[in-house]
Backbone as XML, in Angstrom:
<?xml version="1.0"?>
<chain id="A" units="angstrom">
  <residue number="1" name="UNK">
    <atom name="N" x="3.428" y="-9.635" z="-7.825"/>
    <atom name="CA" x="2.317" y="-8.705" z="-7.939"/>
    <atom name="C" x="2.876" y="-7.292" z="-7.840"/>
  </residue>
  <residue number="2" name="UNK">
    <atom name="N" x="2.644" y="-6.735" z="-8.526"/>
    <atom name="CA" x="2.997" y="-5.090" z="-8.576"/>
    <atom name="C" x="1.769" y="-4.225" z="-8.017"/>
  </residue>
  <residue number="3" name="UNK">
    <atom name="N" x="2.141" y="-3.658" z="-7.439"/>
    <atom name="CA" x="0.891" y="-2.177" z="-6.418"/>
    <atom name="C" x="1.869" y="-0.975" z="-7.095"/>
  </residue>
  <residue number="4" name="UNK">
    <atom name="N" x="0.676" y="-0.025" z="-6.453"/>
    <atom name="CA" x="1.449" y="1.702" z="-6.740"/>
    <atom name="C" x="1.098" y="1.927" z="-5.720"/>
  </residue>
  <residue number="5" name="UNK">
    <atom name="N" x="2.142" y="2.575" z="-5.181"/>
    <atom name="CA" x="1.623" y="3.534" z="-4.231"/>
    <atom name="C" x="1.393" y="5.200" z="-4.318"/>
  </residue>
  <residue number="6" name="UNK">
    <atom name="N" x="0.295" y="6.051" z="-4.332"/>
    <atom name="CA" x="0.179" y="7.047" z="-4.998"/>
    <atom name="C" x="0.208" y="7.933" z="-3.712"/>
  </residue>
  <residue number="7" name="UNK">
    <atom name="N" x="1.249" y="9.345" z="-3.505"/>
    <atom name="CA" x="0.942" y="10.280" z="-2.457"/>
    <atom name="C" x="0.500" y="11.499" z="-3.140"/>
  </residue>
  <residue number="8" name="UNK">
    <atom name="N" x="0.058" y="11.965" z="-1.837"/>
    <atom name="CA" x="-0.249" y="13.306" z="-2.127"/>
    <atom name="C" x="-0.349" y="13.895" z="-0.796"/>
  </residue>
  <residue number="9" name="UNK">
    <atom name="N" x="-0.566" y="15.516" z="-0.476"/>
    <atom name="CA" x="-0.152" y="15.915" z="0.845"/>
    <atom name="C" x="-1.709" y="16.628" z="1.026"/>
  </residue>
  <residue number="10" name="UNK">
    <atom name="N" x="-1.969" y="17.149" z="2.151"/>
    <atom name="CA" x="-3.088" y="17.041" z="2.531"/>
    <atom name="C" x="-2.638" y="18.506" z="3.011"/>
  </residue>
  <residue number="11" name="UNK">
    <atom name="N" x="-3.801" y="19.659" z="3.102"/>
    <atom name="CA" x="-3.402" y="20.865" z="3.620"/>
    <atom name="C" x="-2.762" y="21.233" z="5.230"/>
  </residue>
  <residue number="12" name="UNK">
    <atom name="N" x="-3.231" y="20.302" z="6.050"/>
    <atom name="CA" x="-2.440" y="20.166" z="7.218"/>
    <atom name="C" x="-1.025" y="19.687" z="7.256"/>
  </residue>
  <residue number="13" name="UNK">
    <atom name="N" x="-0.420" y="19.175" z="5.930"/>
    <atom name="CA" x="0.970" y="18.633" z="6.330"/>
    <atom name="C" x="0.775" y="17.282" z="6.510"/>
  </residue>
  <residue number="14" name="UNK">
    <atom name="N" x="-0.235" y="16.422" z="6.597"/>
    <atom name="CA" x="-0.717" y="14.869" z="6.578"/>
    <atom name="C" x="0.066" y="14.325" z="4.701"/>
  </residue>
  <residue number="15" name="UNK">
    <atom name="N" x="0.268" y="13.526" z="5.219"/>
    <atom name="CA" x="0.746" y="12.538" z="4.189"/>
    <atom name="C" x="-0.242" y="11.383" z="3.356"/>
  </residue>
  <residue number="16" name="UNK">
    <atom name="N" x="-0.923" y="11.064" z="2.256"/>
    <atom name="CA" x="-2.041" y="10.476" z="2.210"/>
    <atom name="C" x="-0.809" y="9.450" z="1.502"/>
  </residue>
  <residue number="17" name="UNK">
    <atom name="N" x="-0.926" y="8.217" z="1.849"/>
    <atom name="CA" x="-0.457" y="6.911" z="0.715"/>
    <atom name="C" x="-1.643" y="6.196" z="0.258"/>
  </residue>
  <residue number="18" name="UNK">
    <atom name="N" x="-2.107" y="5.856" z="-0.794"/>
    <atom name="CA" x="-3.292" y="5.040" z="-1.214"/>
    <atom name="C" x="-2.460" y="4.361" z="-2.262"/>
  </residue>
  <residue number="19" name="UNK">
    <atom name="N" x="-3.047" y="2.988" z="-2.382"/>
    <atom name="CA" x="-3.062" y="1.474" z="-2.748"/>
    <atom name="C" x="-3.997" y="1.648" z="-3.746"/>
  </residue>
  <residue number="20" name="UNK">
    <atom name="N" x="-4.422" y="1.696" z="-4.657"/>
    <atom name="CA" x="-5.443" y="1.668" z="-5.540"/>
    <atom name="C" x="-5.490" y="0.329" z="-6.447"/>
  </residue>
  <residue number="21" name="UNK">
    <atom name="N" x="-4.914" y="-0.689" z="-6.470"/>
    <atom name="CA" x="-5.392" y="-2.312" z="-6.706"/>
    <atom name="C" x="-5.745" y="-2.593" z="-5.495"/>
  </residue>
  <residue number="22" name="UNK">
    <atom name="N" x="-5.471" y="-2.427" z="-4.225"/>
    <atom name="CA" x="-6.510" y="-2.854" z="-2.552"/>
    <atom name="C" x="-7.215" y="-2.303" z="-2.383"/>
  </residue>
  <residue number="23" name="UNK">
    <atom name="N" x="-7.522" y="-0.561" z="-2.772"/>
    <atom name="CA" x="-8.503" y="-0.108" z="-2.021"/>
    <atom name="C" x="-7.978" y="0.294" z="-0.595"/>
  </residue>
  <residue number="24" name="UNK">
    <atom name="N" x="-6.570" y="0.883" z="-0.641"/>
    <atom name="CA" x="-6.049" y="0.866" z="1.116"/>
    <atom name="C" x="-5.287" y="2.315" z="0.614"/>
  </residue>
  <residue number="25" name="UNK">
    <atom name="N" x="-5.924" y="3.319" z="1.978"/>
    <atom name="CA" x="-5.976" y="4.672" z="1.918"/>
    <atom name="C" x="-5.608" y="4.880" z="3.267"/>
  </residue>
  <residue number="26" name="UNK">
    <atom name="N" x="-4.119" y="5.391" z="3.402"/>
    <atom name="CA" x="-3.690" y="5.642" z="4.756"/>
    <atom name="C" x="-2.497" y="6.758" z="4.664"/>
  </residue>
  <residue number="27" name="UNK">
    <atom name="N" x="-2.797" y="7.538" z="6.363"/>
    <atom name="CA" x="-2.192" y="9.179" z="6.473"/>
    <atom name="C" x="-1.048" y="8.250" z="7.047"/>
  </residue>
  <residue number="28" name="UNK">
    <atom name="N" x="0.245" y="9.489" z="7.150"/>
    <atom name="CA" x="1.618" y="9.507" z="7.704"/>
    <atom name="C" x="1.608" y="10.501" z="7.973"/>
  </residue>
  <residue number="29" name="UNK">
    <atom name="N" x="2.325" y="10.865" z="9.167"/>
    <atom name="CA" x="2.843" y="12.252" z="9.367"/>
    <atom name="C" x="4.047" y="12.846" z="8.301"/>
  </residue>
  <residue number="30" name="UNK">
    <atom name="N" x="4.772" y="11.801" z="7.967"/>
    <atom name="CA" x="5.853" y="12.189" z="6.967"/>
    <atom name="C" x="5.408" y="11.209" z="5.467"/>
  </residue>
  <residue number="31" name="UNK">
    <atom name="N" x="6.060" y="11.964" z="4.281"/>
    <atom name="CA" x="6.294" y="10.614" z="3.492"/>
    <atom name="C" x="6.391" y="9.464" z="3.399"/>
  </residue>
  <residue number="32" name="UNK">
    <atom name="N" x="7.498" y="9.623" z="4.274"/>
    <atom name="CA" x="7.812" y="7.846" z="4.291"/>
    <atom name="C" x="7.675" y="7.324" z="5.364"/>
  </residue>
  <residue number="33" name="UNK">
    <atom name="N" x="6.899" y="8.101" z="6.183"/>
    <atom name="CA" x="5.652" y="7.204" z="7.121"/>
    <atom name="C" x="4.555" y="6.900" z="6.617"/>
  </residue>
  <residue number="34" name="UNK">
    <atom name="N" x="4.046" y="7.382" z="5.634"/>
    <atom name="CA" x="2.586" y="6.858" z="5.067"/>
    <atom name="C" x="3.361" y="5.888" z="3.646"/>
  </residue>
  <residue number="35" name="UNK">
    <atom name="N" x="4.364" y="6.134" z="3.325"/>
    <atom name="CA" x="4.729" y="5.207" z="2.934"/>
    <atom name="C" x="4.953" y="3.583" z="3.171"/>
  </residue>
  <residue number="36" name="UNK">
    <atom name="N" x="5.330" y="3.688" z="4.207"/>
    <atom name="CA" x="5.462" y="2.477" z="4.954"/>
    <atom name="C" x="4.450" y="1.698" z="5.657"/>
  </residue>
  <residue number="37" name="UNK">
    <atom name="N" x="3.203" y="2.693" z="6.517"/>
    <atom name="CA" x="1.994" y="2.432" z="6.655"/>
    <atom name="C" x="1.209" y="2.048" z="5.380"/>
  </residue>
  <residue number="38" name="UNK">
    <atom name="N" x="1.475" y="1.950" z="4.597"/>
    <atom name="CA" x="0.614" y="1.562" z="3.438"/>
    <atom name="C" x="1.122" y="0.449" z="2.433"/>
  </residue>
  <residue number="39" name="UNK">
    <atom name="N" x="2.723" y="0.326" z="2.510"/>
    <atom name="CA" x="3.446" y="-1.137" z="1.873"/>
    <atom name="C" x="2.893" y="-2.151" z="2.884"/>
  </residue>
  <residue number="40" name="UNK">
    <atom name="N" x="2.920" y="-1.778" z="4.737"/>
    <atom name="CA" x="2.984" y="-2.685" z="5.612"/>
    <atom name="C" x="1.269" y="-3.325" z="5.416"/>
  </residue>
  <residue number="41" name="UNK">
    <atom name="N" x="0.670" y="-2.489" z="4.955"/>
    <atom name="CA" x="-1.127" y="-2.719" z="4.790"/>
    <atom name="C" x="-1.378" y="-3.318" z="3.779"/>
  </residue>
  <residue number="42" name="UNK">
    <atom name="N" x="-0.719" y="-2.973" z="2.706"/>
    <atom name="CA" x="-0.815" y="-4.092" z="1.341"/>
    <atom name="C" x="0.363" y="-5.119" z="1.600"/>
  </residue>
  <residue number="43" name="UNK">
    <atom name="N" x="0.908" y="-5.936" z="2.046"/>
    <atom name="CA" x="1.435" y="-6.534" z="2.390"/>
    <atom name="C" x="1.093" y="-7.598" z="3.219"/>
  </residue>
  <residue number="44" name="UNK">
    <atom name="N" x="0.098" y="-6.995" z="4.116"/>
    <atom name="CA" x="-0.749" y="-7.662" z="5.143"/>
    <atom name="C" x="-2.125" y="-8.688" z="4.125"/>
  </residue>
  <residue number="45" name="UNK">
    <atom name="N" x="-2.699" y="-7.263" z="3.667"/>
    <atom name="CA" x="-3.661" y="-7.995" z="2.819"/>
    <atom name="C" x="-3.528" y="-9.204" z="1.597"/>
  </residue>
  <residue number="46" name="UNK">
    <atom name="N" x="-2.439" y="-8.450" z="1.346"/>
    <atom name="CA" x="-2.079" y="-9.625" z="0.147"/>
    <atom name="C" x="-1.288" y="-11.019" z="0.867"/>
  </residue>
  <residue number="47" name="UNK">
    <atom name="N" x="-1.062" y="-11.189" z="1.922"/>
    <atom name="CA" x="-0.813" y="-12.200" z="2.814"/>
    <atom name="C" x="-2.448" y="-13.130" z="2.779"/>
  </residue>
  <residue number="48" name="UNK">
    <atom name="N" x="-2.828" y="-12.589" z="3.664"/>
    <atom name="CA" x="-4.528" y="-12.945" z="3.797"/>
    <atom name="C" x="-5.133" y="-13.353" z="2.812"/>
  </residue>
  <residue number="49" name="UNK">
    <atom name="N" x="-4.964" y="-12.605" z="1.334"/>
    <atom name="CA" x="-5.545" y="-12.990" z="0.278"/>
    <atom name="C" x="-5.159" y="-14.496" z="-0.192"/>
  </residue>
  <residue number="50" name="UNK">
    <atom name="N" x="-4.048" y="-14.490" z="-0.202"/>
    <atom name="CA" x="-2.811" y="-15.843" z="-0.498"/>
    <atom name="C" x="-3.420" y="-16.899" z="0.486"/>
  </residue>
  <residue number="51" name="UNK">
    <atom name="N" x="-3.721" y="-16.735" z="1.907"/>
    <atom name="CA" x="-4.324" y="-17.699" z="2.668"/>
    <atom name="C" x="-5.438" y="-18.086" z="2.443"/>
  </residue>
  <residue number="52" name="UNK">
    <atom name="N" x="-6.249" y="-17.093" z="2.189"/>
    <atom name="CA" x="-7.689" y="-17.619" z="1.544"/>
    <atom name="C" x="-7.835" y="-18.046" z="0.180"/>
  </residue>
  <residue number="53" name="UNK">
    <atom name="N" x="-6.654" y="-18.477" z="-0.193"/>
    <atom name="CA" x="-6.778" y="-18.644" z="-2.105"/>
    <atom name="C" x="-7.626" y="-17.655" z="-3.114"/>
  </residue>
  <residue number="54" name="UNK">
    <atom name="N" x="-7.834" y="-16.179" z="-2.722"/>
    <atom name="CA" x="-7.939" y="-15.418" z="-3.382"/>
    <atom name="C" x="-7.179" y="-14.937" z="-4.481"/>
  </residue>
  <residue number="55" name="UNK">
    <atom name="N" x="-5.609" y="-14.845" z="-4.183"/>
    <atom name="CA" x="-4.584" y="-14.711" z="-5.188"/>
    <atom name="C" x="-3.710" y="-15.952" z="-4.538"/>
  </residue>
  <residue number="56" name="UNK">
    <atom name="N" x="-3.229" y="-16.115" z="-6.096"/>
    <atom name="CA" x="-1.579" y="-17.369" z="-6.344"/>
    <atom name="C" x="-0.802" y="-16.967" z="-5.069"/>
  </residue>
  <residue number="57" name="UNK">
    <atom name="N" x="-0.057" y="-18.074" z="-4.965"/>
    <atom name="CA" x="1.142" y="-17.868" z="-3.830"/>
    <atom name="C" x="2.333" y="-16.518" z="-4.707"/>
  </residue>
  <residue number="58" name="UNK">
    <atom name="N" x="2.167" y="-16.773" z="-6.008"/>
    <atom name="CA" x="2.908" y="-16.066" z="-6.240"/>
    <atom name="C" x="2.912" y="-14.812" z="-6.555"/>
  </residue>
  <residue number="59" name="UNK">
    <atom name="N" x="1.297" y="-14.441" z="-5.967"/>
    <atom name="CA" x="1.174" y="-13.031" z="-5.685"/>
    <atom name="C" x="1.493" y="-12.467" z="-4.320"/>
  </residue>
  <residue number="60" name="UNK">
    <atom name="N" x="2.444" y="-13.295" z="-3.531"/>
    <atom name="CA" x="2.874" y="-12.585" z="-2.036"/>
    <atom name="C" x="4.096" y="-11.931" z="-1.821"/>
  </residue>
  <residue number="61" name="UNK">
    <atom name="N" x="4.510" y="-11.952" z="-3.248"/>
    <atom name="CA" x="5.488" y="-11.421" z="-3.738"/>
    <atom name="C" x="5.393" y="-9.696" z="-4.411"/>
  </residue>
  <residue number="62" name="UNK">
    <atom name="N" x="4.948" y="-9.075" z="-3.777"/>
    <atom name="CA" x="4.551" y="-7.813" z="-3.921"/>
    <atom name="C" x="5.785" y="-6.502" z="-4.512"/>
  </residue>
  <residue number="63" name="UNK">
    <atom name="N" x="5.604" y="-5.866" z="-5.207"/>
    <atom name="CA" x="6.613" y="-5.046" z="-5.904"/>
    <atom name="C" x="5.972" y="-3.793" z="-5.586"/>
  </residue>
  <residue number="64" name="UNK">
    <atom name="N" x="6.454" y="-2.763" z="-5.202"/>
    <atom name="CA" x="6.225" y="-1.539" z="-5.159"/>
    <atom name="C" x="6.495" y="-0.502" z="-6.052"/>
  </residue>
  <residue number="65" name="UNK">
    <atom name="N" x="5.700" y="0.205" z="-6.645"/>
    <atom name="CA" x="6.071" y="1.127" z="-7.774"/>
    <atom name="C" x="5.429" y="2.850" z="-6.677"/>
  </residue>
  <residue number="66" name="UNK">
    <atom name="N" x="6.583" y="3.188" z="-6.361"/>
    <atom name="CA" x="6.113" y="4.883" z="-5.898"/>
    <atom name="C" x="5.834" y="5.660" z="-6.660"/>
  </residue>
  <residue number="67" name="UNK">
    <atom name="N" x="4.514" y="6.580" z="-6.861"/>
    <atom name="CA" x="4.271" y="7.643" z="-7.723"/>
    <atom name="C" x="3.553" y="8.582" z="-7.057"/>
  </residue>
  <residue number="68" name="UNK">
    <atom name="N" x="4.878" y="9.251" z="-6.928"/>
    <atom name="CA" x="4.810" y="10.877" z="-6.013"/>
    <atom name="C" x="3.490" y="11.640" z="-6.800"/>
  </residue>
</chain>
């Protein structure tokens, strides 16, 4: 399964990462803290999804595409 992860910076210096195939919208203090807060969140979900037979097993296999 392939996700994007899309940032953008927030006027305080907040870090926004959003998931836009989950619907998962989360701050970092740095880049690649909201980076990581937001692979670790789609990662989670798409676990859960796989347990509930929402998606194939072989969607727990998640690919990350970053787009600054």
């Amino acid at each position: 399964m392939k996700l994007t992860i899309e940032l953008d910076r927030e006027t305080d210096g907040r870090w926004i990462a959003e998931v836009p195939e989950l619907n998962v919208l989360l701050y970092g203090i740095s880049r690649q803290d909201a980076i990581q807060r937001a692979q670790a969140a789609a990662e989670e979900i798409v676990r859960d999804k796989v347990a509930h037979g929402e998606l194939s097993a072989s969607a727990g296999k998640a690919v990350f595409d970053i787009a600054a």
